[in-house]
C-alpha positions as CSV (number, residue, x, y, z in Angstrom):
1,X,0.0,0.0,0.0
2,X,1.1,3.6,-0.8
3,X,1.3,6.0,1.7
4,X,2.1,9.7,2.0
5,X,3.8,11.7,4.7
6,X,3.0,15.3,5.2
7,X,4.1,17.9,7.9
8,X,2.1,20.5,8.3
9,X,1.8,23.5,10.9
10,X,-1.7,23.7,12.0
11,X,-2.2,27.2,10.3
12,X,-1.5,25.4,7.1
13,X,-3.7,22.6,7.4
14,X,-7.4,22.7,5.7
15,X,-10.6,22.6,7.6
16,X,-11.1,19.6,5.9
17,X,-7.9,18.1,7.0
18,X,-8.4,19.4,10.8
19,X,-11.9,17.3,10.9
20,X,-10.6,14.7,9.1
21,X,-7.5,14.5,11.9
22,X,-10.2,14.4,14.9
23,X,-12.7,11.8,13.4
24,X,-9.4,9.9,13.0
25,X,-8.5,10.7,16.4
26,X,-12.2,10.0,18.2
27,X,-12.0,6.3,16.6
28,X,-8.7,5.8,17.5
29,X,-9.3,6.6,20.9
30,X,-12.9,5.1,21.2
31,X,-14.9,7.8,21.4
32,X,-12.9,8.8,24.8
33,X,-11.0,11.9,22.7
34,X,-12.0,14.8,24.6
35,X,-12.3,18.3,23.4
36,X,-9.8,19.5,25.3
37,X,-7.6,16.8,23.9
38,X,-8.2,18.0,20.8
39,X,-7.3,21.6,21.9
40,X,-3.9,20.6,23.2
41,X,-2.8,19.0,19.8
42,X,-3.0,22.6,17.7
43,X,-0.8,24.9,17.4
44,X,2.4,23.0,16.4
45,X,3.6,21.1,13.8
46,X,0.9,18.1,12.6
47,X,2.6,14.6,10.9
48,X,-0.2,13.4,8.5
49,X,0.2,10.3,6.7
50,X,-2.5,9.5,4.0
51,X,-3.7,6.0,2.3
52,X,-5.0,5.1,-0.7
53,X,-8.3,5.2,1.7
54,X,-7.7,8.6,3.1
55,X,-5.7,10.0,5.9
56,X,-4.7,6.3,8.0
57,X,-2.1,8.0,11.0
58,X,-1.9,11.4,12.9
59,X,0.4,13.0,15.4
60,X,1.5,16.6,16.5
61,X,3.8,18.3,18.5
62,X,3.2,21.6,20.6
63,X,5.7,23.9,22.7
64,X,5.1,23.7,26.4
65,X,7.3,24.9,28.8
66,X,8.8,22.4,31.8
67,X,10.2,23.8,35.7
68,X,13.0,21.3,36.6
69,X,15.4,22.4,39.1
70,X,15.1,25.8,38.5
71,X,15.3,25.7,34.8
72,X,12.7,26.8,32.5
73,X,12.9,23.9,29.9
74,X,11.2,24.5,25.9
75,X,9.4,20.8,25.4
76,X,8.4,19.3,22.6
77,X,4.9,17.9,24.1
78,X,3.5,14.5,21.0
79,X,0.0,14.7,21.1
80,X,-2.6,13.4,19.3
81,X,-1.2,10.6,18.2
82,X,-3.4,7.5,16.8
83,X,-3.7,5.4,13.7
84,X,-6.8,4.2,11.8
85,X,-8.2,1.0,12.6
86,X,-7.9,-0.6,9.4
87,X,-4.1,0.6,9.5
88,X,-3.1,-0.6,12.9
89,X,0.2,-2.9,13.5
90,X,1.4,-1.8,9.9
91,X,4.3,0.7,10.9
92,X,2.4,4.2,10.5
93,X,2.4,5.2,14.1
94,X,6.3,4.8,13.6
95,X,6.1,6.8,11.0
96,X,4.6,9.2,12.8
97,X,7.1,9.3,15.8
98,X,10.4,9.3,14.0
99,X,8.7,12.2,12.1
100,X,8.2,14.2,15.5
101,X,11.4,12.6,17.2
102,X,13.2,14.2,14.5
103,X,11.3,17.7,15.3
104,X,11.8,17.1,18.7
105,X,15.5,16.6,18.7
106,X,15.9,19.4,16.1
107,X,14.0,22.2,18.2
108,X,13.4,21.6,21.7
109,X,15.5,20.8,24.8
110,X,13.3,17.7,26.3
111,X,10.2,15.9,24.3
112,X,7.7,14.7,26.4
113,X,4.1,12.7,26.1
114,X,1.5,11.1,28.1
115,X,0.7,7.7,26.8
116,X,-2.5,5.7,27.2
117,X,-1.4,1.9,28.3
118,X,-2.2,0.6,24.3
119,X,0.7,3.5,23.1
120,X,3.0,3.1,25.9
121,X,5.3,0.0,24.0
122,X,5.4,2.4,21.1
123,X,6.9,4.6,22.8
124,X,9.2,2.3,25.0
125,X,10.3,0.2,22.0
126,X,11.5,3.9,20.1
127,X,13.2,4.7,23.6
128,X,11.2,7.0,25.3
129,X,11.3,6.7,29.1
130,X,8.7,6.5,31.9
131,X,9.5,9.8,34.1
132,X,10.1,8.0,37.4
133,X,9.7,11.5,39.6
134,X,6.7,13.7,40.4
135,X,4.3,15.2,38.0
136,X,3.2,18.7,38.8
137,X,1.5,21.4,36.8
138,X,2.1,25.5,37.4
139,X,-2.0,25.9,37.9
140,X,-4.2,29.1,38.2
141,X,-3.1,28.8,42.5
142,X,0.4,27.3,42.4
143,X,1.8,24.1,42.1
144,X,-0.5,21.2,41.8
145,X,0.9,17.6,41.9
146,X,-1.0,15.1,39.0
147,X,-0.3,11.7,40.6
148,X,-2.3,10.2,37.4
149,X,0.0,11.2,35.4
150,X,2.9,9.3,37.1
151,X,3.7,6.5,35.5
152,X,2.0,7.6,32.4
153,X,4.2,10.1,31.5
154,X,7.3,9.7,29.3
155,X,10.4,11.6,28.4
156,X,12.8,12.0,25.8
157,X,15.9,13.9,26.5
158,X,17.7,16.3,24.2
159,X,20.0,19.2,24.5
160,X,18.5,19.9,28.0
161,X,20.6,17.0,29.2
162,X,20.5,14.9,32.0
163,X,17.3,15.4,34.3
164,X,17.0,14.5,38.3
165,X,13.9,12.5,38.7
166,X,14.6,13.9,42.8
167,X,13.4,17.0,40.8
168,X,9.0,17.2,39.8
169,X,8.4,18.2,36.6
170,X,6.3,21.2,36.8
171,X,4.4,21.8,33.4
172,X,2.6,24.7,32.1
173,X,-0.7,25.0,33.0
174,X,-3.7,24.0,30.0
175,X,-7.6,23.4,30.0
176,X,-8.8,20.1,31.2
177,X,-5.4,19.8,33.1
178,X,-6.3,20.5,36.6
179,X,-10.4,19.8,37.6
């Protein structure tokens, strides 16, 4: 089967192409892709890989900013990232990640992602890494710890070096992030 692989920022990307991205992701995802989900996948830079049937794989990576021991850290945060049913187990989520590996490594000083349990041996197997430390986020009142997001959470270190897990990560604050 052909396929094609397009990078896109999300200002470039058709209306047509956006809704075809999130029907893609509410399958993938069971239905169980929120709106706020969707939200925190624009803004970056989209990896689109179409089939002879239409687009089969989506992913996208957005800036966020990290607090690790007293550094202000630029992430590359992978979000949105699921493939069409038909096309599962056939290499496109791959695809996908060595697409926004490559941007991550090229532009940011730490990549990071929260992985549902079916993604996380994706992401293990391409060597991302399970943050063994806290999990905080910079909310409207402080710093608030997100316990679920312990062991859910992975990293990929780039020029940013070596990080402490001693250390939290403290992530900017989004919608739908703190209840």
């Amino acid at each position: 089967m052909t396929t094609r692989l397009r990078t896109a920022h999300t200002a470039d990307l058709t209306s047509a192409e956006l809704r075809a991205a999130r029907d893609l992701l509410d399958d993938a995802f069971d239905g169980d892709f929120s709106d706020e989900d969707w939200e925190h996948g624009l803004g970056g830079i989209h990896v689109l890989v179409h089939d002879e049937r239409g687009l089969a794989a989506h992913g996208s990576v957005i800036q966020r900013r990290v607090l690790h021991r007293g550094r202000s850290l630029r992430v590359g945060y992978v979000e949105a990232v699921g493939v069409r049913a038909d096309a599962r187990r056939t290499g496109l989520g791959g695809r996908v990640m060595a697409e926004l590996e490559r941007i991550v490594e090229g532009a940011y000083g730490l990549g990071a992602l929260s992985a549902s349990e079916q993604g996380a041996a994706l992401y293990t197997a391409r060597g991302w890494q399970v943050w063994p430390g806290r999990i905080c986020v910079l909310g409207p009142d402080g710093v608030v710890r997100l316990p679920e997001e312990e062991g859910t959470t992975f990293v990929r270190p780039t020029s940013a070096g070596p990080l402490d897990p001693a250390h939290e990560l403290v992530f900017d604050w989004r919608d739908g992030d703190v209840l």
